[in-house]
C-alpha positions in Angstrom: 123.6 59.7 122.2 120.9 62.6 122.2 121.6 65.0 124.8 118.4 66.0 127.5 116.8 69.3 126.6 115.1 70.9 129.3 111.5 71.2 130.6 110.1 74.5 131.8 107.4 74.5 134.5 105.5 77.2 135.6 102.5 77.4 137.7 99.9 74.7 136.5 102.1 74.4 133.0 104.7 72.5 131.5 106.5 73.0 128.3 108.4 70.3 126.5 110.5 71.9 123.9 112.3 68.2 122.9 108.8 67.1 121.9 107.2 70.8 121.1 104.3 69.9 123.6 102.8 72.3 126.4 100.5 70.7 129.2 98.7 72.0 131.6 97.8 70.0 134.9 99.1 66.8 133.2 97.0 67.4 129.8 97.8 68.3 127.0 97.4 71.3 124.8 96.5 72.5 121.5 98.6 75.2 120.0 100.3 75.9 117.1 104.3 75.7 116.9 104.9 79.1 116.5 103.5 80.1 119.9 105.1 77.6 121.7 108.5 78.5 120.0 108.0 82.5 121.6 107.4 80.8 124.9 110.4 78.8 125.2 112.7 81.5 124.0 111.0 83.1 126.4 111.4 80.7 129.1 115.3 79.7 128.6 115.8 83.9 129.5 112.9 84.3 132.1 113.4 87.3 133.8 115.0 89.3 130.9 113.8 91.3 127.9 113.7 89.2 124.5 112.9 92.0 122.0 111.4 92.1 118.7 114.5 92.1 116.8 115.7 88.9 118.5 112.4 87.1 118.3 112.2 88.2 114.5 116.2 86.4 114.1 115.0 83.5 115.9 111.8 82.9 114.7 110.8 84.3 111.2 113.5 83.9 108.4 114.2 86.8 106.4 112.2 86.3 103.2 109.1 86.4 105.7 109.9 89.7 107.3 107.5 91.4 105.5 104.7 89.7 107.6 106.8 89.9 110.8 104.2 92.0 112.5 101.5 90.8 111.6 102.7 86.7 112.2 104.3 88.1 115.8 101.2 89.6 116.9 98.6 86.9 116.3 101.2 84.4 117.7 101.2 86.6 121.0 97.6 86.5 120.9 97.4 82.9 120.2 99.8 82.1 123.5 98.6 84.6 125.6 95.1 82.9 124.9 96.4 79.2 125.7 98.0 80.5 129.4 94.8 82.2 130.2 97.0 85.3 130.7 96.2 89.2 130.5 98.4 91.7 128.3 97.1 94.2 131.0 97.5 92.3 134.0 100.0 89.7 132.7 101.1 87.3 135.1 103.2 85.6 133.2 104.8 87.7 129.7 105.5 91.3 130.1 105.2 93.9 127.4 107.3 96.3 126.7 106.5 99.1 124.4 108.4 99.0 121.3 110.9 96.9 122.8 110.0 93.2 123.0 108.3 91.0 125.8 109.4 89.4 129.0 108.3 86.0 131.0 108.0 87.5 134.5 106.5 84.7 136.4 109.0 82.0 138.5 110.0 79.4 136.3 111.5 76.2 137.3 113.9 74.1 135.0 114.1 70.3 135.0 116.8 68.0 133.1 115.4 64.5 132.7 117.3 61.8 133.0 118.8 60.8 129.9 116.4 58.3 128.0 113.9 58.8 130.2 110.1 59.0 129.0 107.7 62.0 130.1 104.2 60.8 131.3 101.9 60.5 128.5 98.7 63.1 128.7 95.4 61.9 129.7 93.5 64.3 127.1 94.1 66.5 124.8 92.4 70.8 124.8 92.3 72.9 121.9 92.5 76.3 122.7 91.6 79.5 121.0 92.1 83.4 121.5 87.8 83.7 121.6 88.5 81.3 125.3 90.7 81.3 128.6 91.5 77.5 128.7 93.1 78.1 132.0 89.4 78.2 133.3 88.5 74.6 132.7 89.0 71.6 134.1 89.8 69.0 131.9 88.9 65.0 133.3 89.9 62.2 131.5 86.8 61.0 129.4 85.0 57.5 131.0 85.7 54.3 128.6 81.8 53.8 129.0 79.1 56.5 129.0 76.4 56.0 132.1 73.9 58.2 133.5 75.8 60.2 135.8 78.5 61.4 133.2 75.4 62.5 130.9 73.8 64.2 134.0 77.4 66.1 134.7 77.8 66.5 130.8 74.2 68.3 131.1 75.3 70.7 134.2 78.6 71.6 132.6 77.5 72.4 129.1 74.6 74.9 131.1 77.6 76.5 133.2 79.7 76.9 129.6 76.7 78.0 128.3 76.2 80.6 131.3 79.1 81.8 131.3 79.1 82.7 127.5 75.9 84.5 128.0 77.1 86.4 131.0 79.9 87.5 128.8 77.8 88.4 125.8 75.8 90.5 128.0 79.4 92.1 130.0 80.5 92.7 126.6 77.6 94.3 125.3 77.8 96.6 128.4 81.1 97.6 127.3 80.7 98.4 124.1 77.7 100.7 124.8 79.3 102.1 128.0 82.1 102.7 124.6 79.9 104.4 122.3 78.1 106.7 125.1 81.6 108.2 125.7 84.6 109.7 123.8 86.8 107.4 122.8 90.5 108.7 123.5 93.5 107.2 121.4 97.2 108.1 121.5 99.7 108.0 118.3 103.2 106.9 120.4 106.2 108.9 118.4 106.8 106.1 115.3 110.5 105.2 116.0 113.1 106.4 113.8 114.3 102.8 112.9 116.9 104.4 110.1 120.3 104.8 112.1 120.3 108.3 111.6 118.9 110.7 114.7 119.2 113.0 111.9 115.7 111.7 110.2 114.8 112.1 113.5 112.2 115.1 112.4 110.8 112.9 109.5 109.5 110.7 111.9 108.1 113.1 114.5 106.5 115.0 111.7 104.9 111.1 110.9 103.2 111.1 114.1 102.2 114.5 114.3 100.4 114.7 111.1 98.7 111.0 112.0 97.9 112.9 115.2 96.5 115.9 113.1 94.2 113.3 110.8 93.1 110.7 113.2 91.8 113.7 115.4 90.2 114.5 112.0 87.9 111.5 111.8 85.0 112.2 113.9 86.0 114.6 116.9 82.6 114.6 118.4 83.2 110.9 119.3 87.2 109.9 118.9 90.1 112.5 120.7 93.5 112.1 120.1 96.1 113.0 122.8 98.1 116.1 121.2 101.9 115.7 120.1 103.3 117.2 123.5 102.0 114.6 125.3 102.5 111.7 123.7 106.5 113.0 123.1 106.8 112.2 126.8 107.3 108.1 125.4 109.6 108.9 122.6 112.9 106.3 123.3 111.6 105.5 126.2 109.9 101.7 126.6 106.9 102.3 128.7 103.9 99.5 130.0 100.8 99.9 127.9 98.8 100.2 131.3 100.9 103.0 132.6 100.5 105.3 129.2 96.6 104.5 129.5 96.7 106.0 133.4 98.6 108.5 132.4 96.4 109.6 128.8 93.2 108.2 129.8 93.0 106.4 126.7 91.6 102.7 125.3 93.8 103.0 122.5 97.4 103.2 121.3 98.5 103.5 117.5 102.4 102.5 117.5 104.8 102.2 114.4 108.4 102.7 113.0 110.0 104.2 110.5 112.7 103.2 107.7 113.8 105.6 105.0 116.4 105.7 102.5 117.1 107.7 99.8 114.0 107.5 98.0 111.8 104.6 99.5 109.6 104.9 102.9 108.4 101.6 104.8 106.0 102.2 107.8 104.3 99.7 110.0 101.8 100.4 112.2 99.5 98.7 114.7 96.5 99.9 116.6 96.2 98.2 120.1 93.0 98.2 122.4 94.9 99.2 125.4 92.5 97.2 128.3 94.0 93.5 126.9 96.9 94.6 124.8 95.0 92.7 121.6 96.6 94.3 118.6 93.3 95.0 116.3 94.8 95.8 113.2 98.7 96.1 111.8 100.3 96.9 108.9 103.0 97.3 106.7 104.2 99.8 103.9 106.7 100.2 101.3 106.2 102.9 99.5 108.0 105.6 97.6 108.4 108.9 99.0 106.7 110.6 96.5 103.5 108.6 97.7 104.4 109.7 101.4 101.4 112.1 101.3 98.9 109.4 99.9 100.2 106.5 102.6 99.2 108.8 105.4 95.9 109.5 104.5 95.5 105.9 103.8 96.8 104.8 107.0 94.4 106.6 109.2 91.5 105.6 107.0 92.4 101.8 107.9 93.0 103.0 111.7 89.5 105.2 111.8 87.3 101.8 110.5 89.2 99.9 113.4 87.9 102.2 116.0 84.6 102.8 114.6 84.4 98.8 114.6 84.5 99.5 118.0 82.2 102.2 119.0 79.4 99.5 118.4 77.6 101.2 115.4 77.8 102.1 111.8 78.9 105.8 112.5 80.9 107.1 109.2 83.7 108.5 110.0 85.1 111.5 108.8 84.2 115.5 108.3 85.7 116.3 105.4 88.6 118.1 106.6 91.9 118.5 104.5 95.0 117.0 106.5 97.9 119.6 106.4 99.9 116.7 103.6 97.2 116.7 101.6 97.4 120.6 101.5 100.7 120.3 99.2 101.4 118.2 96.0 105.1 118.7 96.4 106.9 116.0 99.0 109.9 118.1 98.6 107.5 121.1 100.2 105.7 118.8 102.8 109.4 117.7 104.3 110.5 121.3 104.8 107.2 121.8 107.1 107.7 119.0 109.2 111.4 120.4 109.7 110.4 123.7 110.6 107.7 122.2 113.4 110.1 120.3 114.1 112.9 122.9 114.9 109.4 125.2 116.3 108.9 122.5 119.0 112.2 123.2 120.4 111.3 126.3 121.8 115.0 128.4 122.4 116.1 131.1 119.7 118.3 129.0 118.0 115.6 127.0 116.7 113.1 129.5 116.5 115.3 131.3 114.2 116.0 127.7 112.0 112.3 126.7 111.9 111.2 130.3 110.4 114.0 129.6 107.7 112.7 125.8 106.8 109.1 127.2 106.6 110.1 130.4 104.3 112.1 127.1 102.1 108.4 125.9 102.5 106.5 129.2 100.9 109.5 129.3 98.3 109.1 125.9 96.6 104.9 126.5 96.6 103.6 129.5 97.7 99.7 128.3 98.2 100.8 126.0 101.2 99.1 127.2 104.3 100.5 125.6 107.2 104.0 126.8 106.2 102.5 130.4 106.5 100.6 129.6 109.9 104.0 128.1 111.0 105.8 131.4 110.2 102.8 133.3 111.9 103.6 130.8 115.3 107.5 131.3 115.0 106.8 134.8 115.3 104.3 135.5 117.8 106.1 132.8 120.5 109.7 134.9 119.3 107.7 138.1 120.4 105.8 136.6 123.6 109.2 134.8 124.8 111.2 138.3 124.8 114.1 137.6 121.5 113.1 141.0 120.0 110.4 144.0 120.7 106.6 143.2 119.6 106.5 146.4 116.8 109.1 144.2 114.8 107.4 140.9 115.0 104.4 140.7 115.6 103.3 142.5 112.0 105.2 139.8 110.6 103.3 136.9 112.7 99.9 139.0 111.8 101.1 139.2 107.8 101.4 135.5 107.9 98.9 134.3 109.7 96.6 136.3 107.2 97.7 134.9 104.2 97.4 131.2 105.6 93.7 132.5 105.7 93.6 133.9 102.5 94.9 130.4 101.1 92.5 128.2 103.7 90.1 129.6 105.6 89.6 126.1 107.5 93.4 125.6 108.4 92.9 125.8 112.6 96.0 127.0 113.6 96.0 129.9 111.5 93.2 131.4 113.0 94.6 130.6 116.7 97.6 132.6 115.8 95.3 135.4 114.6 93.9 135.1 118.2 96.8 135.1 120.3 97.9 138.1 118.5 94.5 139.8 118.5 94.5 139.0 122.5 98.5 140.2 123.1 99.0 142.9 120.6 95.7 144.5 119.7 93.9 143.8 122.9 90.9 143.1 121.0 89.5 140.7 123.2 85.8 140.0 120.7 88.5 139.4 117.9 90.7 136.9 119.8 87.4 135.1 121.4 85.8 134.7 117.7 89.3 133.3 116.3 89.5 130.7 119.0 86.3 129.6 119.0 86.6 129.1 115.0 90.1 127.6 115.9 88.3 125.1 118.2 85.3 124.5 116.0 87.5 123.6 113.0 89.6 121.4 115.2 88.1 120.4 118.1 91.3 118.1 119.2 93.1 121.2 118.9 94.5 121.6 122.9 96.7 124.8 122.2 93.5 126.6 121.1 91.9 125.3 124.1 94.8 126.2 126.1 94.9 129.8 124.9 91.2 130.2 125.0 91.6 129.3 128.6 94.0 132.2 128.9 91.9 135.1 126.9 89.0 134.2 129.2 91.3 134.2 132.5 92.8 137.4 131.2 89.3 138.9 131.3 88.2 137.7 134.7 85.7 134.5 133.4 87.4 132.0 135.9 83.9 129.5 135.3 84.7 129.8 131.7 88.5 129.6 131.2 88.6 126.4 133.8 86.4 124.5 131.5 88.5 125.2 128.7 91.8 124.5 130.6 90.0 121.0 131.3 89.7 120.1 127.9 93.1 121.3 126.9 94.3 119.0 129.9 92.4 116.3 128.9 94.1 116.3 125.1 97.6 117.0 126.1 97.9 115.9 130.1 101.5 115.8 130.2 101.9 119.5 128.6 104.2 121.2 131.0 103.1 124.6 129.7 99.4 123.7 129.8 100.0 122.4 133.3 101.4 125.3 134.2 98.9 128.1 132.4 96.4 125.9 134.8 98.5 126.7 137.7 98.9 130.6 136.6 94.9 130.6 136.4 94.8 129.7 139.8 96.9 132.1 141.1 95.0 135.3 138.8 91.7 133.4 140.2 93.6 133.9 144.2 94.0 130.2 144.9 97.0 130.4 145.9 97.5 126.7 147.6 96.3 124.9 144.8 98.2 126.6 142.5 101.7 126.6 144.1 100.1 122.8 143.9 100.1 122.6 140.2 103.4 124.4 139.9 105.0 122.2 142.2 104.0 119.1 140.1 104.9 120.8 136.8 108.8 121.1 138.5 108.7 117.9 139.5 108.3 117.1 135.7 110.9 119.4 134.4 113.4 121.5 137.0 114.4 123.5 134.1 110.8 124.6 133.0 110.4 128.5 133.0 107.1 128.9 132.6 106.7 127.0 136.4 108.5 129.3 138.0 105.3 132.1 138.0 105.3 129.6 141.4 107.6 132.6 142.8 103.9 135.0 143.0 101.6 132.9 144.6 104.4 132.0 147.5 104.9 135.8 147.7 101.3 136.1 148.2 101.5 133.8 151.0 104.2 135.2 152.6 106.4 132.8 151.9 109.2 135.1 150.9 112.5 132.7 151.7 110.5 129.9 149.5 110.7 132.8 146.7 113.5 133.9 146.8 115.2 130.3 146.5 113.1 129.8 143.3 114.3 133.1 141.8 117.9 131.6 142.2 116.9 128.6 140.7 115.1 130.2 138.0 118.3 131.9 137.3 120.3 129.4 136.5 117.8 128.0 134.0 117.3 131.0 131.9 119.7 133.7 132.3 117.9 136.6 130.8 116.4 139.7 132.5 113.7 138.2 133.9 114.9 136.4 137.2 116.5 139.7 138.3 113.2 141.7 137.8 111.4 139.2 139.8 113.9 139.1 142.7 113.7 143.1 143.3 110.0 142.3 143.5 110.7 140.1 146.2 113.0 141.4 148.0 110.4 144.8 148.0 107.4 142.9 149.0 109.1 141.1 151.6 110.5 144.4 153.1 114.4 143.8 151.9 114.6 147.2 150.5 118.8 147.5 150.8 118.8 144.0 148.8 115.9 145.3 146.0 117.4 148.9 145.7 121.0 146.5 144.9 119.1 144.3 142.3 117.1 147.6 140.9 120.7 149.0 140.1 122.0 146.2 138.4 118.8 145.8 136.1 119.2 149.3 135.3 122.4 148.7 133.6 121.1 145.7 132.0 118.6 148.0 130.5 121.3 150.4 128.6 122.9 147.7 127.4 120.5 145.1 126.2 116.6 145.1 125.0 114.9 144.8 127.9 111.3 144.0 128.2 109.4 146.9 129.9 107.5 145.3 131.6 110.2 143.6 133.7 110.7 147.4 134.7 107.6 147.6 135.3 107.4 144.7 137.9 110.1 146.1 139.7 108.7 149.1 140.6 105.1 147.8 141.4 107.0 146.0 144.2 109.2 149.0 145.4 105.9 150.5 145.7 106.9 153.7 143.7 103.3 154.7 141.9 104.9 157.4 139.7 107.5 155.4 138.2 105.1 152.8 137.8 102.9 154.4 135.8 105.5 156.1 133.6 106.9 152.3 133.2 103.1 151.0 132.1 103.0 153.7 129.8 106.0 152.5 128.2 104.5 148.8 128.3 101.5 150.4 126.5 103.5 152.4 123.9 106.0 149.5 123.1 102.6 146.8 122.8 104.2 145.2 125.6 101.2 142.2 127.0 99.5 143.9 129.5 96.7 141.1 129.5 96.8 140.5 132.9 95.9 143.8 134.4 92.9 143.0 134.9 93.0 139.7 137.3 97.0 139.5 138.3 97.0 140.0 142.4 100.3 142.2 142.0 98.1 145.1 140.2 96.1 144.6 143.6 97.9 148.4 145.2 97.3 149.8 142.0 93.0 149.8 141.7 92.4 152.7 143.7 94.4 155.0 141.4 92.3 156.6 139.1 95.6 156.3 136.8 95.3 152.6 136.7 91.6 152.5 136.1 92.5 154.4 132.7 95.2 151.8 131.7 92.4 149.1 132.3 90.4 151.3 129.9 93.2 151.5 127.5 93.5 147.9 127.0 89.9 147.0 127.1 89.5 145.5 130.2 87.7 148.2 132.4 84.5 145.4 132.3 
């Protein structure tokens, strides 16, 4: 006795798993087995996630995994075409990022009587991914033809006709509306698919260096969201729609990673964002030695997808070396990606492991640029973040950053380091602006050279100028935290104080425990808004534990008229001073808000002697009691900022 196997309906349809047939409105139709298998797994767990993996044990044996992707992709397409459903605006499956898919519409399940026969359909509809069948109206065809049925035949095969023109022409709209503009697209971290969070940097340095190549392709016309950004996703299953609101992109490259000792496989799929249609996906086994190679041949396939779909026959491509192909030696390209990937983390710790991974990197071939520019970084952010004085690192940075140059003049970074240590060190301000702009002309996707540019032109009063830039490096990486907040701190040198407390605000939202945000104390002390200060400098305290924090609070306490409470925290940064390096120019703020002018000029000569930044002399309201005295006017001088 054959048991009853449930019918799913849903809306207008009704699937039949017993007999493998889907109808809709009583008729009928046309898809492939496949499909209809994905929707009634689907349907038997509505409500909850089926992911990849499952669908792959399910549905595709294991001497076919090879074209799992690919087969699980145009089947998607295939039944998303057949319910007339959007990816973006999906009323019935779900997607989840990296994850799997999910029926999210109310489903109703039926158990026929056993032995019972389902109603026979009237007709029979073929669908395909180039129509929405849901659209149409299917009536059963007359036995006879007659006048009236040609007449109606006549109208409905205009209105088909119609609407395929008023699509033609809505699509052709598009895709201009598509080439006028810059096309953005976003790399999503590949997932580490090996078991080992270990190999964890192997695959971040994947999707960096596909960032660094596909913004290679044709940066007048294609940007690609920087790494920062785009880590934001990494574990974390997000809905294509939300990462396009939050990017601005139309596109999303996606992939994973498996690696064992001496064999890489690597799929990857480019998806158009607005419908979720995968336009092109891939897989690759190769062997690590060939790492290098697959990259560049990888973003190749990716760049004649896109430039499918800017609408003309625009090459891609300007010639530019990718930071792989700069190396012959695997062995030398995986010590890079380690130390970018220890350099990301930003504490000293990891500062101190990534210099080590890219010296590993200049030892085994001593021509590779980027593991010189990524010394030169290591350095100059050790030095700007306060782990030892500027006289002992910032030679070093400079050193490096030099002989990156020396090997490749066109390596971007290297010349932004150059910049920033033109701008902090030297105070050479022509220097810095000629380095950044080469920075940004070699690399136009390049956000931290925007970023920094921003800065240099803030630091020298060119609000119009630096905005603009901070716009474009917002555009590439806009969920940066520290981008974010250099916006905010360009509003508060520019004295809008509102909107930037604003921006720093939303940056803590983000991440309580980012440093940089808390330059949110000045702007409320400008305002007044002394109590609101103070309870940031607390907080702030507990999230670095350095110097800094108490510095800032005897500033507040001054400026807010607290002098018993800022002569208390004066003392105890004193001591901190004899015992520990100590940044003068934390001295320094502390007596600009006791108000005691002689010691704070004897304390910005230090800062000058000891190449502590003094970039923001110029524009920081704090300075503000200071530009009368002829004393100050000859500090501006001293650091090149008198104009």
């Amino acid at each position: 006795m054959e048991l009853a196997t449930p019918i799913f309906r849903f809306g207008p349809y009704e699937s039949r798993p017993r007999t493998r047939e889907l109808f809709k409105h009583g008729s009928r139709l046309k898809i492939r087995p496949q499909p209809l298998q994905i929707l009634n797994l689907l349907l038997s767990r509505a409500g909850d996630v089926v992911t990849r993996e499952e669908l792959r044990q399910e549905l595709w044996t294991s001497d076919t995994f090879v074209d799992f992707e690919r087969g699980l992709n145009s089947s998607m397409m295939e039944l998303r075409a057949v319910l007339g459903d959007s990816a973006a605006k999906g009323r019935y499956i779900e997607t989840l990022v990296k994850l799997g898919y999910r029926f999210v519409a109310a489903v109703e399940v039926v158990k026929p009587a056993l032995g019972a026969v389902p109603r026979q359909p009237e007709s029979v509809v073929a669908a395909s991914p180039e129509r929405d069948v849901g659209a149409l109206q299917i009536l059963p065809l007359p036995t006879k033809p007659h006048k009236r049925f040609w007449r109606w035949g006549i109208v409905l095969l205009g209105a088909i006709a119609l609407v395929t023109a008023l699509a033609y022409v809505r699509s052709s709209r598009e895709r201009r509306k598509l080439a006028s503009g810059k096309i953005m697209l976003a790399v999503l971290p590949f997932e580490n698919l090996t078991g080992d969070a270990g190999q964890d940097y192997f695959s971040d340095g994947l999707t960096e260096e596909m960032i660094a190549q596909l913004g290679h392709l044709d940066p007048n016309r294609i940007g690609v969201i920087a790494r920062t950004s785009v880590m934001h996703y990494k574990n974390t299953p997000a809905q294509l729609p939300q990462i396009s609101q939050d990017l601005g992109v139309q596109y999303v490259l996606e992939g994973s990673v498996r690696r064992d000792s001496d064999r890489v496989r690597i799929n990857a799929q480019l998806i158009q964002v607005k419908d979720q249609v995968p336009l092109w996906s891939r897989q690759y086994d190769r062997e690590l030695s060939n790492l290098l190679a697959l990259q560049g041949e990888i973003a190749h396939e990716v760049g004649e997808e896109i430039q499918l779909a800017l609408g003309d026959g625009h090459n891609a491509g300007n010639g530019r070396v990718s930071l792989a192909a700069r190396t012959t030696s695997y062995e030398t390209y995986d010590l890079y990606l380690k130390g970018r990937y220890f350099w990301n983390k930003r504490n000293a710790a990891s500062f101190r492991q990534a210099a080590e991974y890219f010296q590993l990197a200049i030892d085994r071939d001593p021509n590779y640029a980027p593991a010189y520019a990524g010394l030169a970084d290591t350095f100059a952010l050790m030095s700007s973040y306060g782990y030892a004085p500027p006289a002992e690192l910032i030679p070093k940075a400079r050193a490096a950053a030099l002989k990156a140059l020396q090997i490749d003049e066109s390596l971007a970074g290297a010349h932004a380091s150059l910049a920033v240590i033109a701008q902090n060190y030297d105070w050479d301000w022509p220097t810095a602006e000629r380095e950044y702009r080469r920075a940004i002309q070699l690399d136009p996707d390049y956000a931290t050279a925007h970023q920094w540019y921003a800065e240099c032109l803030g630091f020298e009063g060119r609000f119009d100028e630096a905005f603009a830039e901070s716009d474009r490096a917002r555009k590439l990486d806009p969920l940066s935290l520290i981008i974010s907040a250099d916006y905010a701190a360009l509003l508060y040198f520019s004295r809008q104080y509102d909107r930037s407390i604003e921006e720093f605000r939303r940056v803590l939202e983000m991440e309580p425990k980012f440093p940089r945000a808390y330059v949110v104390i000045f702007p409320l002390v400008e305002k007044g808004l002394f109590t609101e200060a103070l309870a940031d400098v607390d907080k702030w305290n507990g999230v670095v534990g350095s110097p800094w924090p108490l510095a800032v609070q005897v500033y507040v306490y001054a400026r807010a008229g607290q002098m018993a409470q800022a002569r208390l925290s004066l003392k105890k940064l004193q001591l901190m001073d004899q015992r520990q390096f100590l940044d003068p120019a934390a001295m320094l703020m502390a007596h600009v808000g006791m108000d005691d002018k002689d010691e704070t000029f004897a304390w910005l000569q230090k800062c000058y002697d000891a190449r502590s930044p003094l970039t923001t002399l110029k524009v920081d309201p704090m300075y503000d009691p200071l530009r009368s005295d002829p004393r100050f006017q000859k500090f501006l001088h001293a650091v090149r900022l008198a104009q």
